[in-house]
N, C-alpha and C positions, 0 to 999 in steps of 0.2 A: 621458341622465341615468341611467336604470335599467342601462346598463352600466357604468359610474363604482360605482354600487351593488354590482353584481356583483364588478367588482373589488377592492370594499374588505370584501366576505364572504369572500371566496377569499383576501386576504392577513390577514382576523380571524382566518378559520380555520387558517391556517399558523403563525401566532403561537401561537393555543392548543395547538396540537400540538406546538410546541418548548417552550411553555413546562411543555409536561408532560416534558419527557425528563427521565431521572434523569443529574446530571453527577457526575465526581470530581475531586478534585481535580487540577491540573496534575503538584504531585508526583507523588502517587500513580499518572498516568497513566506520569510517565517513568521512575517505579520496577518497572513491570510492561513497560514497553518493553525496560529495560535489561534486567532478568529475562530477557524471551524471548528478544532478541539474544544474548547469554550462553549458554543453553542451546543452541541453535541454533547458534553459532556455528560448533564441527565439519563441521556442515553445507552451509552456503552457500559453495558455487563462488567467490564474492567476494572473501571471506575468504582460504580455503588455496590458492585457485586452480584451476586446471583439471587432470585428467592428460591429456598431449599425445595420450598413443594412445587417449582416449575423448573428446577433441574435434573436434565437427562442422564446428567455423570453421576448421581448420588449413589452413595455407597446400599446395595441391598436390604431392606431388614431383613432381619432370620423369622423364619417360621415361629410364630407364637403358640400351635399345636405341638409340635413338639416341646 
C-alpha cells in the first residue's frame, strides 16, 4: 500500500511541475523554427551539401602505382 502511495506522490509531483511550464503557442513555436532554419540555412552541410575535398566519408582512391 505505502508504495502505491509513493507512486502516486511522485506522479502528483510530475504533474505539478508540467503544469507549471510556460508554453507557446504551436504557431508561434513554428514561426521561430522557420526563423532559425532560414537564418541557418548557409550553414548546414544538408542543405548546400558537402565540399568533396573537406569530406571525411568520401569514397577511397585506389592506388595509382599499382
Amino acid at each position: 500500500m505505502s508504495s502505491q502511495v509513493q507512486s502516486l506522490q511522485k506522479q502528483l509531483t510530475q504533474l505539478r511541475q508540467e503544469a507549471g511550464v510556460n508554453r507557446i503557442p504551436v504557431s508561434e513555436a513554428i514561426q521561430d523554427i522557420l526563423s532559425y532554419t532560414n537564418q541557418h540555412a548557409q550553414d548546414d552541410a544538408l542543405v548546400i551539401g558537402v565540399n568533396q575535398s573537406e569530406n571525411p566519408f568520401r569514397e577511397p582512391k585506389p592506388c595509382s602505382i599499382l
